[in-house]
SETORFI-766175 format. One record per atom (N, C-alpha, C): x, y, z; residue in three letters. Coordinates in steps of 0.1 Angstrom, whole numbers, padded with zeros to 4 digits, always signed. Each point is the difference from the previous one (the first is absolute). Example, Ala and Ser with C-alpha at 12.3 -4.5 7.8 and 13.67 -1.06 7.14 Angstrom:
REM SETORFI-766175
+0132-0057+0078ALA;-0009+0012+0000ALA;+0009+0012+0000ALA;-0004+0011-0007SER;+0009+0011+0000SER;-0008+0011+0008SER;
REM end
This chain:
REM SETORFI-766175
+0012+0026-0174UNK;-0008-0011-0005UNK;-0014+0005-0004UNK;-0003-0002-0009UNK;-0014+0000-0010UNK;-0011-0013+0007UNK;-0010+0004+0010UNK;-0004-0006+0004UNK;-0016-0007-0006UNK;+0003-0014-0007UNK;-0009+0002-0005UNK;-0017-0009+0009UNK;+0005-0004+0005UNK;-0010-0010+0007UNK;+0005-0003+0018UNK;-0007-0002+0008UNK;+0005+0000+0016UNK;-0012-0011+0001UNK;+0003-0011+0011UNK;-0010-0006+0013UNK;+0008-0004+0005UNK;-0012+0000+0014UNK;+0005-0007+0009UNK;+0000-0012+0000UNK;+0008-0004+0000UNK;+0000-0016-0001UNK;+0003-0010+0011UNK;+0005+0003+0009UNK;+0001-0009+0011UNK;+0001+0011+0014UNK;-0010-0001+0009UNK;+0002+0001+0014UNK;-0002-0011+0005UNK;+0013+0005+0008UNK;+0005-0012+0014UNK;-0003+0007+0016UNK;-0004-0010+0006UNK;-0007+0004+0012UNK;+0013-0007+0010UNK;-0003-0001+0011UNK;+0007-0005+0013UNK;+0002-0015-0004UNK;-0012-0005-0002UNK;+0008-0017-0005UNK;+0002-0001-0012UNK;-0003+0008-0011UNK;+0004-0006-0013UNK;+0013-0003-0004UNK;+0000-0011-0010UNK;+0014-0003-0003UNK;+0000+0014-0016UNK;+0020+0003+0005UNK;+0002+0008-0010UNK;+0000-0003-0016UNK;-0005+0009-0010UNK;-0001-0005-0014UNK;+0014-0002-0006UNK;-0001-0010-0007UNK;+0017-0002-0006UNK;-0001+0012-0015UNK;+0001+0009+0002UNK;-0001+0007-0011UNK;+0011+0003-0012UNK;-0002-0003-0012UNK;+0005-0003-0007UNK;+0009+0016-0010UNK;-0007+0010+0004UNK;+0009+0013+0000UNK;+0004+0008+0016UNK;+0010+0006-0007UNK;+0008+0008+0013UNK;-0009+0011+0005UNK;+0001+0000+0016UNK;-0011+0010+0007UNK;+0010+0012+0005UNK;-0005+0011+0004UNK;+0006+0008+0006UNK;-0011+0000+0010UNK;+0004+0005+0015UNK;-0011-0001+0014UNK;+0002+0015+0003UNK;-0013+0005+0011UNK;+0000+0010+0000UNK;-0007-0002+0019UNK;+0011+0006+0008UNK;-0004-0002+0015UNK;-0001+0016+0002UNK;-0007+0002+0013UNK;-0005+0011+0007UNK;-0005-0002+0012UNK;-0003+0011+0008UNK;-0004+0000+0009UNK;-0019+0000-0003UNK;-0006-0002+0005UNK;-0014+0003+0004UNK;-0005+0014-0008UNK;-0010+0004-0007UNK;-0003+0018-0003UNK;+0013+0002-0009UNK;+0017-0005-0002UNK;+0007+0013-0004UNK;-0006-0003-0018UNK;-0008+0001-0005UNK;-0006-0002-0011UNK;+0003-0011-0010UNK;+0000-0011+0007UNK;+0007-0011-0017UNK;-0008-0002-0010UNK;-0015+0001+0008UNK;-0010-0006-0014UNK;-0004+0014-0008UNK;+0004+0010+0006UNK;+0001+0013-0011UNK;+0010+0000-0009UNK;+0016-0002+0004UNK;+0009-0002-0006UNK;+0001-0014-0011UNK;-0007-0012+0003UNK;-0002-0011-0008UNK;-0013+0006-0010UNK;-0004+0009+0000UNK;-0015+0001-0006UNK;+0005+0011-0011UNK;+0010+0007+0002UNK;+0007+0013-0007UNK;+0008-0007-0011UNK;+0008-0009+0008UNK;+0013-0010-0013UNK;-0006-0005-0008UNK;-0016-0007+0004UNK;-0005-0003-0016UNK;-0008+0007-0003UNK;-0005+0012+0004UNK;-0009+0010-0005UNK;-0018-0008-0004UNK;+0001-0001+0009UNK;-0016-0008+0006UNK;-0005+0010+0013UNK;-0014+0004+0002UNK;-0004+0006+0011UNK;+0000-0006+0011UNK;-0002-0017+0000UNK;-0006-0008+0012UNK;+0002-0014-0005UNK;+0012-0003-0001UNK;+0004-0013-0002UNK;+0004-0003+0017UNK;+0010+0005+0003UNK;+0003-0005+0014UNK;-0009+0009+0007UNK;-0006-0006+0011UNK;-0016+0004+0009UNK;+0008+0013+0008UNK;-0002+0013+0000UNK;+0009+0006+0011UNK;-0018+0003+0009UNK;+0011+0007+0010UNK;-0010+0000+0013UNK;+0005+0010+0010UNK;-0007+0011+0002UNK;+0002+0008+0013UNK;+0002-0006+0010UNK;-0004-0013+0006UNK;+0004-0009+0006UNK;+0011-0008+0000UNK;+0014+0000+0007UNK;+0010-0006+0001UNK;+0000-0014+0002UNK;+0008-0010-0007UNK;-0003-0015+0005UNK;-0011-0005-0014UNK;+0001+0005-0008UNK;-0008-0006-0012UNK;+0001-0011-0004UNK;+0015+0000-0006UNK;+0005-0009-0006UNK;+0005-0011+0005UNK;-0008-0007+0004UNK;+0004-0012+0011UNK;+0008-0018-0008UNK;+0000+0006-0014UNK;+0003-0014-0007UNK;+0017+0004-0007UNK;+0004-0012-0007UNK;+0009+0005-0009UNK;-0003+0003-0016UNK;-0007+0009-0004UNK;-0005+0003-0011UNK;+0011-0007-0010UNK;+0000-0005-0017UNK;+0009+0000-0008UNK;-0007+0007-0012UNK;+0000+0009-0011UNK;-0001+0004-0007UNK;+0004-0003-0009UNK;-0003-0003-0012UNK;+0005-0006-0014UNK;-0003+0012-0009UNK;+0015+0008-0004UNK;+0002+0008-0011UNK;+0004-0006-0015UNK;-0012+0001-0007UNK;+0008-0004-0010UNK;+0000-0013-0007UNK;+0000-0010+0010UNK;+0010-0013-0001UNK;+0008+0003+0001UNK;+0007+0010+0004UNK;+0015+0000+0000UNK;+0007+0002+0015UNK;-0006+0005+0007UNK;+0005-0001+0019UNK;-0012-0002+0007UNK;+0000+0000+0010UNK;-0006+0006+0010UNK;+0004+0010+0012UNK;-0012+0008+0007UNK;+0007+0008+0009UNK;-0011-0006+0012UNK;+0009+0002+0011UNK;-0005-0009+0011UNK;-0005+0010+0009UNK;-0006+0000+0007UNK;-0006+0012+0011UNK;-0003-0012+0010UNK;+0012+0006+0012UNK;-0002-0006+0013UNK;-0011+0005+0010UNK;-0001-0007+0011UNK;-0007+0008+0010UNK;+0005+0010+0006UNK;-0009+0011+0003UNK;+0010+0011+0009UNK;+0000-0006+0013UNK;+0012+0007+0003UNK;+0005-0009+0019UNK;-0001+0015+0011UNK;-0002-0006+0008UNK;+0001+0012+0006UNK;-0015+0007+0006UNK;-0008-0004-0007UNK;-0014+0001+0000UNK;-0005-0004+0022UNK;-0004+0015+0000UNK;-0001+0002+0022UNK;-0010-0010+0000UNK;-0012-0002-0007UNK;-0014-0007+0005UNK;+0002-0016-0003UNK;+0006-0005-0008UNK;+0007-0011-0001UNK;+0005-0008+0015UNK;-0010-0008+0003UNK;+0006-0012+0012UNK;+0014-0003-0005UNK;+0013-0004+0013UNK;+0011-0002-0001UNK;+0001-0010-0010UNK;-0011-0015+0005UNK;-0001-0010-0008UNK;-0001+0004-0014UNK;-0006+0006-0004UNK;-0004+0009-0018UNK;+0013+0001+0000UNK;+0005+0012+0005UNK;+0012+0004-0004UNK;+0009-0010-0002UNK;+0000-0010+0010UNK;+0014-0006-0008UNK;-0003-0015-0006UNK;-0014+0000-0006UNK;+0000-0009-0008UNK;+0004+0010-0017UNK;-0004+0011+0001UNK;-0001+0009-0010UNK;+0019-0001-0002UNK;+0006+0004+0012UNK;+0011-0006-0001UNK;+0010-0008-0006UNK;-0004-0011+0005UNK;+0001-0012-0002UNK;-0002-0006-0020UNK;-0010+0007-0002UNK;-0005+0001-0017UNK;+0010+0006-0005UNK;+0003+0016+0001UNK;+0009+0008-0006UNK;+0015-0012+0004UNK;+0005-0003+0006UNK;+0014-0005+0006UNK;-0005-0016-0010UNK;-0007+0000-0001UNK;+0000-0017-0009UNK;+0002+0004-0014UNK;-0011+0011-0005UNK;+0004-0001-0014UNK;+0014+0005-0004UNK;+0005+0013+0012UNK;+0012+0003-0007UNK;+0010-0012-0002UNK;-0002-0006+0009UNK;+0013-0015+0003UNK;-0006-0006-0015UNK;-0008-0001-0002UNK;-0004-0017-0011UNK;-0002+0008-0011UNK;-0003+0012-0006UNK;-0005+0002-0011UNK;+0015+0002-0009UNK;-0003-0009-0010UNK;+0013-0006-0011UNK;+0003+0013-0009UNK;-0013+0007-0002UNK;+0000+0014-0012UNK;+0000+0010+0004UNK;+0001+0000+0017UNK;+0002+0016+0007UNK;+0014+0010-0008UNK;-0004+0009-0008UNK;+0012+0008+0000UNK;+0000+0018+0007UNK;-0004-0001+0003UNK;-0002+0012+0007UNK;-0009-0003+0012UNK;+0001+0014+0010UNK;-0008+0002+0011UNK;+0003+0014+0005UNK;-0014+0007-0004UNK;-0003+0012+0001UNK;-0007+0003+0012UNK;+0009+0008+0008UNK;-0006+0006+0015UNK;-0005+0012-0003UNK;-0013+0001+0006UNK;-0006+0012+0001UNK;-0002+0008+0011UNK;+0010+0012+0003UNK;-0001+0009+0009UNK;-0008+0013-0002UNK;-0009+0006+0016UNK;-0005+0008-0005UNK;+0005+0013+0001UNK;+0001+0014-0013UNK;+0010+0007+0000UNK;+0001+0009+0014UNK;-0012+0001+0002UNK;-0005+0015+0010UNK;+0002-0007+0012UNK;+0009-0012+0006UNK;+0003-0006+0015UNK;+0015-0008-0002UNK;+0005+0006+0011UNK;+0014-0011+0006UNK;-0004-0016-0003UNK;+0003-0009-0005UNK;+0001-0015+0001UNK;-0007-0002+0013UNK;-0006-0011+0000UNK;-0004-0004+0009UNK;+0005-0013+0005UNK;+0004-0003+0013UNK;+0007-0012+0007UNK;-0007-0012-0008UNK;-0011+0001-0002UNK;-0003-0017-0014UNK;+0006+0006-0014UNK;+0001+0012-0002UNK;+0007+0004-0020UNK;+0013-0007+0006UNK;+0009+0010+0012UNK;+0017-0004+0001UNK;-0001-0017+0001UNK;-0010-0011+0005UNK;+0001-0013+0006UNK;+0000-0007-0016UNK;-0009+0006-0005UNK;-0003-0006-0014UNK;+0013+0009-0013UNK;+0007+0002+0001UNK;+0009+0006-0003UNK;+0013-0010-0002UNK;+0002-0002+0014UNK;+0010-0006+0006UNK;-0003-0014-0003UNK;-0008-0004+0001UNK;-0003-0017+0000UNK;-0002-0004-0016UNK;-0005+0014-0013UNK;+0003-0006-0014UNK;+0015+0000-0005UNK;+0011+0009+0008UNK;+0009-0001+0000UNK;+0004-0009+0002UNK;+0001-0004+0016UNK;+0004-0011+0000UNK;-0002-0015-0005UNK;-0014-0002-0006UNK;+0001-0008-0011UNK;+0004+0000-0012UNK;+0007+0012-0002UNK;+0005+0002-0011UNK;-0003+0008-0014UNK;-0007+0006+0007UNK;-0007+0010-0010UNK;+0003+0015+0001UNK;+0003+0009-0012UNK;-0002+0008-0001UNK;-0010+0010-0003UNK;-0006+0001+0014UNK;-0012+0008-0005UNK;+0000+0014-0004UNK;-0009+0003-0015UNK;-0002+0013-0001UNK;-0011+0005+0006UNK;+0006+0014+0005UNK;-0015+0005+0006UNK;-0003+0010-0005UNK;-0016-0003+0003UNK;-0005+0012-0010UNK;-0012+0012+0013UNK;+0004+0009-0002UNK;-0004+0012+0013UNK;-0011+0005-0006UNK;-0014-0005+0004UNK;-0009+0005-0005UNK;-0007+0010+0004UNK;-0009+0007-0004UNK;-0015+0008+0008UNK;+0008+0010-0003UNK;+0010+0004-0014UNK;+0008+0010-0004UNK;-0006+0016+0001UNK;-0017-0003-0007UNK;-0003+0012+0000UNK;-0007+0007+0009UNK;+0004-0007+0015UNK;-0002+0004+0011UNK;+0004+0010+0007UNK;+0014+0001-0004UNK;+0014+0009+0005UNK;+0002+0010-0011UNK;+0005+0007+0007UNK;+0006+0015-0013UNK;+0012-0006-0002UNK;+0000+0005-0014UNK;+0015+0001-0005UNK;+0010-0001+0005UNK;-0001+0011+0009UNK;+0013+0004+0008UNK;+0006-0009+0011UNK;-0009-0008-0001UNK;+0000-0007+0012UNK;+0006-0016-0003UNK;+0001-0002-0013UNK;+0004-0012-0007UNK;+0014-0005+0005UNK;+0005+0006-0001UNK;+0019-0006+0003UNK;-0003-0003+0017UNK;-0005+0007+0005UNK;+0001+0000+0019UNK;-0008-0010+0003UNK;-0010-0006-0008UNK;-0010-0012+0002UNK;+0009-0015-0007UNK;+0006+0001-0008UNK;+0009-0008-0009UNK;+0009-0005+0011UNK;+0008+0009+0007UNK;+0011+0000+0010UNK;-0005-0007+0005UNK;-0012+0005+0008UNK;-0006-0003+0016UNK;-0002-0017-0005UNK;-0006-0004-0014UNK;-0001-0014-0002UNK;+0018-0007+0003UNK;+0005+0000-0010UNK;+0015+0000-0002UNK;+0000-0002+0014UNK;+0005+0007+0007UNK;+0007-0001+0015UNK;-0006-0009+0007UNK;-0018+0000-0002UNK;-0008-0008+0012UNK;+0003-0018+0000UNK;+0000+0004-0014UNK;+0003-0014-0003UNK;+0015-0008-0003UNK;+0005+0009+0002UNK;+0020-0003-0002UNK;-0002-0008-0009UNK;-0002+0006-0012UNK;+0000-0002-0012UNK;+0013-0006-0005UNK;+0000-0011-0007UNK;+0015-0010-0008UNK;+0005+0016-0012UNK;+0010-0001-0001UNK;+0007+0010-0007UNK;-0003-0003-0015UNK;-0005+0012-0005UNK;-0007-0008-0015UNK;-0017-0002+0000UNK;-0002+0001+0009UNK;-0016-0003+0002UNK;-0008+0012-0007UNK;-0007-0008-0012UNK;-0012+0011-0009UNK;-0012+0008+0008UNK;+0001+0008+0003UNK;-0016+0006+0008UNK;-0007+0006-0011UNK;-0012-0004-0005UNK;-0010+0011-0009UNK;-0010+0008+0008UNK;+0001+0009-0005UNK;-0014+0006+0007UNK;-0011-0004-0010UNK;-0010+0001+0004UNK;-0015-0003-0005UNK;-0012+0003+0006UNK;-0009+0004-0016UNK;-0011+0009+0009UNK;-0009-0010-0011UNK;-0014-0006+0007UNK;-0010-0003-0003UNK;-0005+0003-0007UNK;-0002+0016+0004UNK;-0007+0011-0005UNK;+0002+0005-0014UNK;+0013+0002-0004UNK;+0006+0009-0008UNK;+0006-0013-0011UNK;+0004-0009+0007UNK;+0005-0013-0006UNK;+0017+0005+0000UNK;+0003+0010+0001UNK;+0016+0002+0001UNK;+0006-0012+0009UNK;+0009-0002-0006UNK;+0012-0014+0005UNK;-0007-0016-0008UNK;-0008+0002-0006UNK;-0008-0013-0005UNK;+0007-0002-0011UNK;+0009+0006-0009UNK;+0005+0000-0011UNK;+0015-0009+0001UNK;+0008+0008+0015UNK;+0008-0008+0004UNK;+0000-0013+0004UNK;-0007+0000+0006UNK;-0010-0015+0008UNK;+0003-0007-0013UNK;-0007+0004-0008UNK;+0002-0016-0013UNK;+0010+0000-0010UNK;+0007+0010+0002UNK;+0011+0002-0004UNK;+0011-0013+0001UNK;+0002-0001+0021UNK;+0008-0006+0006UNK;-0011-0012-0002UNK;-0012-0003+0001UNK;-0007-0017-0002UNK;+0003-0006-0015UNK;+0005+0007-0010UNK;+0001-0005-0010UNK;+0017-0004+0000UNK;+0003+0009+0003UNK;+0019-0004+0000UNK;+0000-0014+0012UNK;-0011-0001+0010UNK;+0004-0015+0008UNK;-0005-0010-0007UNK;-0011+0006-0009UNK;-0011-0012-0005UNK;+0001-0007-0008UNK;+0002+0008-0010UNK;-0003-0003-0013UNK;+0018-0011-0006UNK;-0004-0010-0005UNK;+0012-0008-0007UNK;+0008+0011-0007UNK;+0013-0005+0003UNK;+0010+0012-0005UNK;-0001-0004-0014UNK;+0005+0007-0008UNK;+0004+0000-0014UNK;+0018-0009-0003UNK;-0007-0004-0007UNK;+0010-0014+0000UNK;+0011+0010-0008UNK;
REM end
C-alpha cells in the first residue's frame, strides 16, 4: 500500500465509547516494550507518529489510525506492563476484550512477540484467548536485528512451541531497524483489507 496520508483519528480511553468506523481495521496487540509503536511507525514510514518510549506501559489508549481513507490500523494497549496496578491492568483488559468482541471491521489481529525471549505466560494467555474468540492471529517476532542469523529458526520454534501455535499460523520476523518483514506485513494487511476485486 502506497501510503499516502495517516492520522490519528480516534483514541479511546477506559470509558470511551468505541468509533463505529466505517473502513476495515486490522489491530495490533503486544506485550509492554515488545516494540509496537516502532513497528506501527515503520508500516507507515513516519519517524514519530505512534509516541514510542523506553518506558513500557505507553500506550495506555486504543489508538485508530486512518490510512488513506481507506482502513485503519488499531494499536492496542500493551498488557502485561509490571508497574501497572492490578486495577490498570484489567481495566486495560477489559478495553482490549471489549473492542475485540464489538468491533464490526476487525479483520485481523496481529500479536507481537519478542524474538530474543520464550512467550511469556500474558503472550501464551493472550494467544489463547484471540483464539478462542476466534481469531487467527498472525504473529509477528520482532527486535529481529537483535539475534544473529543463525539463530532465527531456533527463536521461530521456541515462539511456535511456546505458544502451541494453531497449524498454519503466519510468524514474521521483523526488525524496526532494518525494516525487514515490513514488506510482508502489508503484504498480508492488504489481502485482509482491501475490497476484493469483483
Amino acid at each position: 500500500m502506497v501510503i499516502k496520508n495517516v492520522n490519528l483519528e480516534t483514541v479511546c480511553g477506559i470509558t470511551s465509547k468505541l468509533p463505529d468506523n466505517p473502513y476495515n481495521e486490522v489491530a495490533f496487540a503486544g506485550k509492554s516494550n515488545v516494540g509496537k509503536s516502532s513497528l506501527i511507525n515503520a508500516l507507515m514510514n513516519r519517524k514519530s507518529l505512534a509516541r514510542t518510549s523506553a518506558q513500557p506501559g505507553k500506550t495506555q489508549t486504543i489508538n485508530f489510525y486512518n490510512i488513506n481513507d481507506a482502513m485503519y490500523l488499531v494499536d492496542l494497549p500493551g498488557y502485561g506492563y509490571a508497574k501497572a496496578s492490578e486495577e490498570v491492568k484489567a481495566k486495560w483488559g477489559k478495553m482490549i476484550e471489549n473492542y475485540l468482541h464489538s468491533s464490526k471491521k476487525l479483520k485481523a489481529v496481529f500479536l507481537l512477540i519478542d524474538i530474543r525471549h520464550d512467550p511469556s505466560a500474558n503472550d501464551k494467555m493472550m494467544y489463547e484467548w484471540m483464539v478462542y474468540q476466534g481469531f487467527a492471529p498472525i504473529i509477528i517476532a520482532t527486535k529481529l536485528d537483535k539475534i544473529k542469523r543463525s539463530q532465527l529458526q531456533k527463536q521461530l520454534k521456541a515462539i511456535r512451541e511456546g505458544l502451541k501455535v494453531e497449524p498454519g499460523t503466519e510468524i514474521i520476523p521483523f526488525s524496526a531497524e532494518t525494516k525487514q518483514g515490513r514488506d510482508e506485513i502489508w503484504a498480508r494487511i492488504d489481502a485482509l483489507v482491501l475490497p476484493e476485486e469483483a
